[in-house]
N, C-alpha and C positions, 0 to 999 in steps of 0.2 A: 508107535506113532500116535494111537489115538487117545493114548492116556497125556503124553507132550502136548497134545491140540486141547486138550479137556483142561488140564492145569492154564496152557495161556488165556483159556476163555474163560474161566473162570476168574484167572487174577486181572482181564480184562473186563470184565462185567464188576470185577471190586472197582478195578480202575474209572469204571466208567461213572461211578458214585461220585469220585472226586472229581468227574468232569464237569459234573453239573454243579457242583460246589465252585468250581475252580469261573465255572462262565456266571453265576450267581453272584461271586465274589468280587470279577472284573465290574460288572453290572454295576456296583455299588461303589465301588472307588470311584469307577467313573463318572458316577451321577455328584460326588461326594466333590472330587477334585477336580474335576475336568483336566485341561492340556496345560494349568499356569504353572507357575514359577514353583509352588508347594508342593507340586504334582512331579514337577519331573523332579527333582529333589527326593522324595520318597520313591518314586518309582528307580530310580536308580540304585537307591541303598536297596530296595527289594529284591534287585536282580539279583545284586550282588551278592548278599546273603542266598535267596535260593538258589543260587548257581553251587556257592558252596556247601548246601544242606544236601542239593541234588547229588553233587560229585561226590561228597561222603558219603551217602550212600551207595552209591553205584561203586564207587572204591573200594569199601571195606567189604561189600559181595564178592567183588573181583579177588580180591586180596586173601579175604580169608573162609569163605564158601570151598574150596579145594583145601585147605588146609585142618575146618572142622570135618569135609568129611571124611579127609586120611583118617585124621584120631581118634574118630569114633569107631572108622571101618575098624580099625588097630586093637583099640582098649577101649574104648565104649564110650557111653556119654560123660561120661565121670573124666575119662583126660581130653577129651572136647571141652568140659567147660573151664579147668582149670587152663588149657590152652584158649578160652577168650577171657580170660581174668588177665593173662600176661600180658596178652598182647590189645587187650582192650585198655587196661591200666597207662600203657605205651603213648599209645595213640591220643586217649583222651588228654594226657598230660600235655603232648605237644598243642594239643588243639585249646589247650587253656593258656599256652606263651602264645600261640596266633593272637587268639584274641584278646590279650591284652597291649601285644605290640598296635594289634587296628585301632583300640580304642586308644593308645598313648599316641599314635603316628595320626591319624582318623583325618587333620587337613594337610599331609601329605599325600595320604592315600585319595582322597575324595580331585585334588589339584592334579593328580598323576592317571586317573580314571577318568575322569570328568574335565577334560581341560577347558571345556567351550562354556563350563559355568563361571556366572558373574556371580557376585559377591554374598550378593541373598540366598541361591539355590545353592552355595557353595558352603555357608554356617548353617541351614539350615538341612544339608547332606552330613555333615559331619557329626550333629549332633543323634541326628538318628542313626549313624554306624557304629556308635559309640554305644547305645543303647542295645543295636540288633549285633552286637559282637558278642553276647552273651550267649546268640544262639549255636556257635559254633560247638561248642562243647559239648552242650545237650543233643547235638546234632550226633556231632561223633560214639558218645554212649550208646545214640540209637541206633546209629549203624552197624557198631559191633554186635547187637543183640540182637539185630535185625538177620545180619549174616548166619548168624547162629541157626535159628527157625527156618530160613531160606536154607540152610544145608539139612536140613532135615525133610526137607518139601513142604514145611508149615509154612504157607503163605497168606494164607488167608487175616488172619489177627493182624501183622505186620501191615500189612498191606491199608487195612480199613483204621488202622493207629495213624499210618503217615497223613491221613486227614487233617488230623484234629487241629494243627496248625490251619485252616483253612475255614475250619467250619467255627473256630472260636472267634476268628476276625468277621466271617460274616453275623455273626449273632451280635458282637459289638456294634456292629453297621447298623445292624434290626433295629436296635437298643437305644444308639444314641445318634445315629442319622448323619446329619452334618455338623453335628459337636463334634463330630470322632476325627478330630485332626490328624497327622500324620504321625506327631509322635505317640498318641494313643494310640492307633495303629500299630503301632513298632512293638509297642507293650504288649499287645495284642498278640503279635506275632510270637513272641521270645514266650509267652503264656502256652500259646500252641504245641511250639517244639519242646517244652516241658513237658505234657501232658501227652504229645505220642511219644517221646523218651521212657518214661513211666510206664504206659502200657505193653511196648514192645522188650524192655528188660524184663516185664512180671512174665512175660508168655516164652523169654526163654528159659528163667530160671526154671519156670514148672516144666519147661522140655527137658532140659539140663536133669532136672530132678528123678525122671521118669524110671522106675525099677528096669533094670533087662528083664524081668521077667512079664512086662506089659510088651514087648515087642511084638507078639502074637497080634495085638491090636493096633499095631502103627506099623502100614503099609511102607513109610518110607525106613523105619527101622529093618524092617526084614530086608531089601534091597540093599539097605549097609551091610546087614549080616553074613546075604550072598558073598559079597565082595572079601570080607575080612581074608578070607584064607588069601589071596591074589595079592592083598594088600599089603600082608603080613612079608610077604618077599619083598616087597621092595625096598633096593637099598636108599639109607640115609643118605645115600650119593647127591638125591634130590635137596639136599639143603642148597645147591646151588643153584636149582633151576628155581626153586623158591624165593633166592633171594632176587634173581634175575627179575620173577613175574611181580617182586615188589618194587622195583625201582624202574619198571617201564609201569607200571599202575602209578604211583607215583608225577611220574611223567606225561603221563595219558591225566588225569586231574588236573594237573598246573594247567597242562593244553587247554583242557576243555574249560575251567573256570576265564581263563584267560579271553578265552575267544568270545564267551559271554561279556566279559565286561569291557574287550575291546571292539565289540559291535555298540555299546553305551555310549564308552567315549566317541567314538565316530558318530555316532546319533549328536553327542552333545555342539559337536561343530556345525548340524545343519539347523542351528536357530533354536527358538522359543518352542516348547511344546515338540520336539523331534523325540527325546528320549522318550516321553510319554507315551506317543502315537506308535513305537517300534516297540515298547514292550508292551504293551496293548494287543497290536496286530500281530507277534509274537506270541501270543497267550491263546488266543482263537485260532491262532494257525495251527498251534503244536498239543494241544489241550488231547484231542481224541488220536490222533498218532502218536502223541509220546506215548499213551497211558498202552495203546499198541506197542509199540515199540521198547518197551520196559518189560513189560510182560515178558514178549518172546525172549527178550535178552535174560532174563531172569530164569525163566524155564530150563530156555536152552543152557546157559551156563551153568544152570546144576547139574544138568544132566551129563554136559562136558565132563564135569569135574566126578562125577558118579563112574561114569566109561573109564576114569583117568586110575580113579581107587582101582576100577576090577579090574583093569587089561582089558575087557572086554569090545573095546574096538579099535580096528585098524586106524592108521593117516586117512587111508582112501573114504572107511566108512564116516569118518570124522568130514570129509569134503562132502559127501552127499548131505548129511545134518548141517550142515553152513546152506548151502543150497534150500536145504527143506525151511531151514527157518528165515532167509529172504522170501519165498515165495508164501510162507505164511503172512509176515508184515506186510510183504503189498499189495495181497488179498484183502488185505482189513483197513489198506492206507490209501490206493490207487483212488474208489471211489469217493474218499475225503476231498481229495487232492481236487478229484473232473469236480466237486459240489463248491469247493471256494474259488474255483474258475467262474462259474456261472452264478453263484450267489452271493457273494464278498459283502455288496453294496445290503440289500437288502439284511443280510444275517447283521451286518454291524446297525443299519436303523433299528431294525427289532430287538435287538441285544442291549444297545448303549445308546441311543441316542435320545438322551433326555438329561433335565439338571445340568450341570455345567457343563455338558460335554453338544457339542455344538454340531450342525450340518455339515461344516468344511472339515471340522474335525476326524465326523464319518466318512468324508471321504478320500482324506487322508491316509486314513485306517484300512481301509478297502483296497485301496490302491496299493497298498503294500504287503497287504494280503496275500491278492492278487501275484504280484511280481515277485512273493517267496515261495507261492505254491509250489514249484518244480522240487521244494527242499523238501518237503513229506516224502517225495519218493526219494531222492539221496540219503537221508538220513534214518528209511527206514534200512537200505542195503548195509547202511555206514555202520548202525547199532549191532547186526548181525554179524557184520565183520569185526569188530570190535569185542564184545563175547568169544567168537571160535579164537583170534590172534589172542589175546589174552589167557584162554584155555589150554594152549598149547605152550607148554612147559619147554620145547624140542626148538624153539624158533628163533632167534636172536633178538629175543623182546627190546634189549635198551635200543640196538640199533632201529630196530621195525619204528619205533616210537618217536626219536629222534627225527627222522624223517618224517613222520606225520603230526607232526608239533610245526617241524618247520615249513611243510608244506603249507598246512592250516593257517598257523596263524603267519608266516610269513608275507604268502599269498594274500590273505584280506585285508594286510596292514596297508600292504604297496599300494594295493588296489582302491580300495577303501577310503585313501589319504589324496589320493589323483584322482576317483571318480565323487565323495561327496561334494567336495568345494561346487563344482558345477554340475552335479545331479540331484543334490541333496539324497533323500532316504532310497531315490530310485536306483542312485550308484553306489550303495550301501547294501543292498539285495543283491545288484548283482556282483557283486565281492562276495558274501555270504556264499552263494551258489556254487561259486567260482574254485573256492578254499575247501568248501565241503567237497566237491568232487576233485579235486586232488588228494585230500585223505583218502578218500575212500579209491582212489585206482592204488593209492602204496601200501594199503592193507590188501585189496584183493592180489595185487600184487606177488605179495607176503606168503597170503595163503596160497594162493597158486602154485606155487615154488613146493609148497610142506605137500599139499595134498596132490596135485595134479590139477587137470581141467575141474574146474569147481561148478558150471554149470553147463549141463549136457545138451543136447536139441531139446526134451521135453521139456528142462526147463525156459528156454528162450522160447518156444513153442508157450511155453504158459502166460511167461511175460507179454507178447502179443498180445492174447486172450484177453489177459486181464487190460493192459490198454485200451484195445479197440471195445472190447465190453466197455468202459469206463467213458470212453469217448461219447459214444451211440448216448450211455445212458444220459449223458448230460447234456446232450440235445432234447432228447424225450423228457428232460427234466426240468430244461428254461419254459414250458408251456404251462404247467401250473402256475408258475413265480409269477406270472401274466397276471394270477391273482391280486398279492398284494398282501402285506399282513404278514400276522403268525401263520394263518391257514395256508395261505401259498407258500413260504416257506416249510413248514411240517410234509406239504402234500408231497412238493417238488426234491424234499430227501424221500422220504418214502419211494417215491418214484423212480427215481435214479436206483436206490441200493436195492429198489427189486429187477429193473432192470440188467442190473449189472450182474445180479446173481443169476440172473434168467442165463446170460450171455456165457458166464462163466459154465453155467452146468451144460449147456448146447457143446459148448469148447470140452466138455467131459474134466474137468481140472481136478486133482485131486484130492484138494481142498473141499472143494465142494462135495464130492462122495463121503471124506469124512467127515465132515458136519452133518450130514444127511444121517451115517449110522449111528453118529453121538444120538442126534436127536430123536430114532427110532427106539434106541436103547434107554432113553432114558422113558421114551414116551412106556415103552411096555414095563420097563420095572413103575409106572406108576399106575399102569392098568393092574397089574400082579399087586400091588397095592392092596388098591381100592377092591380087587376080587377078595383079596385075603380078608380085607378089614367087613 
């Protein structure tokens, strides 16, 4: 358990580099474009595109993270890599007829996505999907190479590459200010996804490349090695539960891209500047839980798929690790969640509110903030369900999937369609809310059925904790904000995430204990250090 908790915080402390890229980044668009017409037009092709760059990645983990580590457990790195040449070849090819159907189709699709746009936000959407369709490809390359590294437990390179999209747009911002219109931008972007494409293929070839006779030095090598014998019996029988886990993965992508850009087009029916303001408040909301919530999913899904190579653990033991890695996500999401309840307003003034992006604007933004926060906690359970259903080869993926496609996006269509016309973005939240928590009952559902009772007293026992900690803290944490400024906002997170820790460790959580011996163990091998040196 404490090596799982050290990987997710580690590739959460990568994560958290691009969080400040990612609020540094929002920062500047929105001073650049504010809420008009140019603005939701880009913001819209942006969704779109990273909704797909996101989902490839998280697909081709899913997809094929269990299938590099069969091959390697099997015959080594040498039929791992020739097995992502096949099936990376596959992939990228389809993902180069995507995008050029969006860039030849580009004002159907923009007309069929965006229906509430007029004619200006409407050419000038089109012309930037036409542009940012480029990224899909290089997207797909990275994902497969990405998978690669992720099945070997290399995360770290991967991880600090899916940046670069991000920190080459804000350096164009630095550069050229408010010259940097939106189709520069776009270029900007498709620059990006080339350049962490590039670095994540370089870091798996040399993994790919690695002698068996270095495996003495790579930790996750020898954990393959263990397994090989256990691996070695298992029958090819599995070509069917494989093909299974590809076409509910498959399915789980359309879902989830879908639902992204059908929260847009519903944005686009509640007026001027709505799509702006929702991916905006979207971006602040999910920035430091997603980078949570990826992490754990990433972890734990290797580690699924490692247990899956050896034999080495039961269904049952399989429901306690579903369990373990909710209760990690909303340890690290809960007191996210109590700080955009009490600080929305003030985090979006000090964040964005300057240059074109106006008062009403902020508080807009706030307010919708506000009325998605309850989705930090749904969506961190949702991520973790998502990983273990997925993992589980044994479970009737197309159908599990099926049902939470349709649940999802059924649900927020209906809703979505009857509550914006007369709530605007407020009956748009709560659709969102509404959709996510029926996925997530037909997954737990799902697993329920595979594993048995998936969380015990101690864990509803923790769940508590962590609430009522999270609660408390955010009263103790609206008294700084009294201040005003950056200071009162710095002080008043400080405040609350020591709070909350404080409440968690009284509750004894055991979370909290092992972070406690991570950080003893690291503290003394740097004392053992500095004695030595």
């Amino acid at each position: 358990m404490s090596r799982t908790v050290a990987n997710i915080l580690l590739l959460t402390l990568l994560k958290g580099s691009g969080l400040l890229l990612s609020l540094v980044l929002v920062m500047l668009q929105t001073a650049v474009l504010g809420t008009g017409p140019l603005a939701d037009a880009y913001f819209m092709v942006r969704r779109l595109i990273l909704s797909a760059i996101n989902m490839t990645g998280e697909a081709t983990n899913q997809l094929l993270v269990p299938e590099f580590v069969r091959q390697t457990a099997r015959q080594g790195a040498g039929r791992a890599r020739r097995a992502m040449a096949r099936g990376g070849a596959v992939l990228v090819l389809g993902s180069l007829v995507l995008a050029g159907l969006v860039a030849g189709f580009a004002p159907a699709v923009v007309a069929a996505l965006a229906p509430g746009f007029d004619t200006q936000r409407a050419g000038e959407a089109e012309l930037l999907l036409r542009i940012a369709a480029i990224c899909l490809p290089l997207a797909m390359m990275g994902g497969v190479a990405g998978a690669f590294n992720f099945s070997r437990r290399r995360f770290g390179i991967t991880t600090l590459a899916r940046m670069a999209p991000r920190l080459v747009l804000v350096l164009v911002l630095l550069a050229m200010g408010a010259a940097a219109g939106p189709v520069v931008l776009t270029w900007a972007m498709v620059a990006g996804v080339a350049i962490s494409t590039g670095v994540v293929i370089w870091k798996s070839l040399r993994e790919a490349g690695r002698d068996a006779g270095e495996e003495d030095e790579a930790p996750a090598e020898n954990a393959l090695a263990e397994s090989a014998a256990a691996a070695t019996n298992q029958s090819d029988g599995d070509a069917g539960r494989r093909r299974q886990r590809a076409a509910a993965i498959a399915i789980n992508v359309v879902a989830q891209m879908a639902m992204g850009w059908l929260d847009a087009g519903l944005a686009s029916l509640a007026g001027a500047g709505a799509v702006t303001v929702l991916f905006v408040a979207q971006r602040l909301l999910s920035s430091a839980p997603g980078a949570v919530n990826s992490s754990v999913t990433a972890v734990f899904y290797t580690e699924y798929s490692h247990d899956a190579a050896s034999a080495a653990e039961g269904r049952d033991a399989r429901g306690g690790q579903v369990a373990a890695a909710v209760r990690i996500s909303l340890f690290m999401v809960v007191p996210l969640a109590f700080l955009i309840l009490v600080a929305a307003t003030p985090l979006v003034q000090v964040l964005l509110e300057r240059g074109a992006f106006t008062a009403a604007d902020t508080a807009a933004t706030a307010q919708v903030m506000r009325l998605l926060s309850p989705l930090l906690l749904i969506n961190a359970v949702l991520a973790a369900f998502l990983a273990a259903t997925l993992a589980d080869g044994r479970l009737p993926l197309v159908r599990i999937f099926l049902w939470f496609s349709l649940a999802t996006l059924g649900l927020r269509l209906v809703l979505g369609l009857a509550l914006v016309e007369g709530a605007g973005l407020a009956g748009l939240a709560l659709a969102i809310i509404l959709s996510s928590c029926a996925g997530a009952l037909v997954l737990g559902r799902a697993l329920g059925q595979s594993h048995g009772r998936l969380f015990l007293g101690h864990d509803l026992r923790a769940l508590g904790v962590m609430l009522v900690s999270g609660a408390v803290a955010a009263l103790g944490a609206m008294v700084p904000l009294q201040l005003g400024g950056v200071a009162g906002l710095l002080l008043s997170g400080l405040v609350l995430a020591g709070l909350f820790v404080a409440g968690c460790a009284l509750g004894r959580l055991k979370e909290v204990m092992v972070l406690k011996r991570l950080m003893l163990a690291r503290w003394r091998r740097g004392r053992t250090g500095a004695d030595q040196s």
